[in-house]
C-alpha positions in Angstrom: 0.0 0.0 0.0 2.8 2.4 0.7 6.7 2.5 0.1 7.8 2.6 3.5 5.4 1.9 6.8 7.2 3.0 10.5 7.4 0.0 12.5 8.0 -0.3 16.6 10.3 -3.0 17.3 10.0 -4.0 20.9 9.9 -7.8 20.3 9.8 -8.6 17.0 6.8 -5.7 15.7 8.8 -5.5 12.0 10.1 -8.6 11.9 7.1 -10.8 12.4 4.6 -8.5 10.2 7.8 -8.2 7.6 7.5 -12.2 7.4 3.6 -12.3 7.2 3.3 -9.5 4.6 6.0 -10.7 2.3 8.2 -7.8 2.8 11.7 -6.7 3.8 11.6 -5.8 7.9 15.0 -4.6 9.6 15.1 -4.3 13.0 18.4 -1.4 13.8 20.9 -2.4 16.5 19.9 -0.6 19.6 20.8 3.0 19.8 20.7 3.2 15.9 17.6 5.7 15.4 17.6 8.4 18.4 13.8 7.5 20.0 13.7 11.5 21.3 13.0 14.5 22.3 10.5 13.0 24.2 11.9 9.7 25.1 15.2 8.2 25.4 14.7 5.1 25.3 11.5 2.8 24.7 11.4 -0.4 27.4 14.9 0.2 28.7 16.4 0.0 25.4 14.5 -3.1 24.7 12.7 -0.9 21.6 14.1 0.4 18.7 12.5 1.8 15.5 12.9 1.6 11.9 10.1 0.5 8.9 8.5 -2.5 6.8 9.7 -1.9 3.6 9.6 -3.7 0.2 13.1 -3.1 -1.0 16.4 -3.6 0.8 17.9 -0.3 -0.9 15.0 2.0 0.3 15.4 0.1 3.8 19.3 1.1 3.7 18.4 4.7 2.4 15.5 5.5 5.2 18.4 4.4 7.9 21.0 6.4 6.4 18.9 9.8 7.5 17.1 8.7 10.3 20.1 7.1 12.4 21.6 9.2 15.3 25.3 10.1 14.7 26.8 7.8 17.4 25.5 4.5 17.4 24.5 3.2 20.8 25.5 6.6 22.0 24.0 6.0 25.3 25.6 2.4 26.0 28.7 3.1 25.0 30.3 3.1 28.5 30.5 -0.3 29.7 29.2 -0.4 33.3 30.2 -3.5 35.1 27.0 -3.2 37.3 24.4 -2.5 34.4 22.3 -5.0 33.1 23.8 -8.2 31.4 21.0 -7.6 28.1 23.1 -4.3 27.7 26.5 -6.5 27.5 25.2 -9.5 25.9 24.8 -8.1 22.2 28.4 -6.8 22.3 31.4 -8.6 21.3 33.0 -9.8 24.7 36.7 -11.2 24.6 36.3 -14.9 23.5 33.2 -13.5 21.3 30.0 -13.1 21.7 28.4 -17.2 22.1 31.2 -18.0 25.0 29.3 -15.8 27.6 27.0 -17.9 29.1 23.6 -16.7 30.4 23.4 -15.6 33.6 20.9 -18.1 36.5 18.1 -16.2 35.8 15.5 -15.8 33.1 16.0 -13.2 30.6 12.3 -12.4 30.1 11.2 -12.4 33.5 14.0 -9.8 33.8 13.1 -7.5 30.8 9.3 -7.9 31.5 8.7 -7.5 35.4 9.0 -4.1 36.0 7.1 -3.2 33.0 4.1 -4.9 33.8 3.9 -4.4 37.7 2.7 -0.9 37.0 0.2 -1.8 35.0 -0.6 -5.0 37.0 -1.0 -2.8 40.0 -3.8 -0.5 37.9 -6.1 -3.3 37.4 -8.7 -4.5 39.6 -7.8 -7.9 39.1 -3.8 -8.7 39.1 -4.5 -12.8 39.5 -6.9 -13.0 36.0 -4.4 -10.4 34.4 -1.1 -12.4 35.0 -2.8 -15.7 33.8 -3.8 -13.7 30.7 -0.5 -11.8 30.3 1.2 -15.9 30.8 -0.9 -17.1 28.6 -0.6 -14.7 25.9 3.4 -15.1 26.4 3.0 -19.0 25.8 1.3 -18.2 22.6 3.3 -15.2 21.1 6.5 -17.0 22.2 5.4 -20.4 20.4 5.2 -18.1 17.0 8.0 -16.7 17.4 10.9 -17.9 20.0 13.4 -16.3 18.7 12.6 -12.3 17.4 12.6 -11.0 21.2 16.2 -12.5 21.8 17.7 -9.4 19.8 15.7 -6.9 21.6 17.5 -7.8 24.6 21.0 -8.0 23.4 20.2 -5.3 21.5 21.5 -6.4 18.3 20.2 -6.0 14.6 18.2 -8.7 13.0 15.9 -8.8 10.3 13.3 -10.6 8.2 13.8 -11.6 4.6 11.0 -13.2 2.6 12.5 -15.5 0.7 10.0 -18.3 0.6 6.6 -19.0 -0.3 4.1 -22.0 1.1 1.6 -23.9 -1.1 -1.0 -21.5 -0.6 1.1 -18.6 -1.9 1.7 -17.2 1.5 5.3 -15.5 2.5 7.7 -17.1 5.2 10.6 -14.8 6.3 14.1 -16.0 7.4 15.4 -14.2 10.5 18.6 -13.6 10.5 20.8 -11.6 13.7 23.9 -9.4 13.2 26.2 -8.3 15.4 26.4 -5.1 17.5 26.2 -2.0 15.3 26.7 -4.5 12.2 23.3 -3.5 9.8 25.7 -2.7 6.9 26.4 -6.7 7.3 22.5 -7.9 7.2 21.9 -5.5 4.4 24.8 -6.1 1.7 23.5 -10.1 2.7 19.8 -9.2 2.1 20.7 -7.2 -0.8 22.2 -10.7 -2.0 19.5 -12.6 -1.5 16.8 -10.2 -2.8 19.1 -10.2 -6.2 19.1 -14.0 -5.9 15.1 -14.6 -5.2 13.9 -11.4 -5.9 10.3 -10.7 -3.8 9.6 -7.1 -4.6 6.9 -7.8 -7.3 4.9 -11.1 -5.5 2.0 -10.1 -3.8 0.3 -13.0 -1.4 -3.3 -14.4 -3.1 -5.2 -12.7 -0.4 -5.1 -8.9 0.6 
């Protein structure tokens, strides 16, 4: 419908529509597009934004004016006693899949403060948090693994390069490291020369 449609990326939000659609969704290392004046940062960094767009040139040419002039600006200084999501995305000596996880569990972590302000506004926080687990079994079941670079704040994308039996699109997700989107772009610029999916349109609209 349109070239280029904004996109909120706090768990997979271009990614998964990207997939669904049949188009190109990039999801910027954290710190990549400046979230202000009025914010600085959207679920403790956990958010970043950027567009669903049908070509990976006019996805590289809408981050080339929209990106801050210091990536990751705010994270740059390493602070032993911040949290490990902030560290986890960067390249730590031995690289980046040596680090193991820490004994907790990342999304309880990321998710817990959020949601006790908004648990503590309802009239009911018992029915909410079976809702708010239950809706977390589902959305996680669709898609385990989009979140995972919103908490090590690293850029990932979606790239529509297949097609079921039915003539709907499936995307192939694909991570980068920290402050790498030049990397995931000359790739998907590959593929999209390879398997071109500008011009396919799903049977249903």
């Amino acid at each position: 419908m349109v070239t280029m449609a904004h996109g909120g990326d706090g768990g997979g939000s271009i990614r998964i529509p990207a997939s669904c659609c049949g188009v190109f969704g990039l999801k910027p290392t954290r710190g990549r597009n400046p979230m202000g004046p009025y914010v600085g940062e959207g679920w403790h960094g956990i958010v970043v934004e950027h567009a669903l767009i049908r070509s990976v040139r006019d996805s590289a040419a809408l981050l080339d004016p929209t990106q801050g002039a210091d990536v990751g600006a705010p994270y740059v200084p390493r602070r032993p006693s911040g949290p490990y999501r902030e560290e986890v995305g960067r390249d730590p000596p031995g690289g980046c899949g040596s680090r193991s996880p820490p004994d907790r569990s990342w999304a309880a972590e990321c998710t817990r403060t959020a949601w006790r302000a908004v648990l503590r506004a309802l009239p009911s926080e018992t029915l909410m948090r079976k809702l708010l687990d239950q809706l977390a079994i589902e959305g996680f079941e669709y898609a385990a693994f989009t979140p995972i670079a919103n908490l090590t704040g690293q850029p990932a994308m979606s790239v529509p390069l297949y097609w079921n039996g039915e003539g709907l699109p499936i995307g192939c997700h694909f991570f980068g490291r920290f402050g790498e989107e030049a990397t995931l772009l000359r790739l998907a610029s590959q593929l999209e020369a390879a398997q071109p999916w500008e011009a396919r349109r799903p049977p249903v609209a």
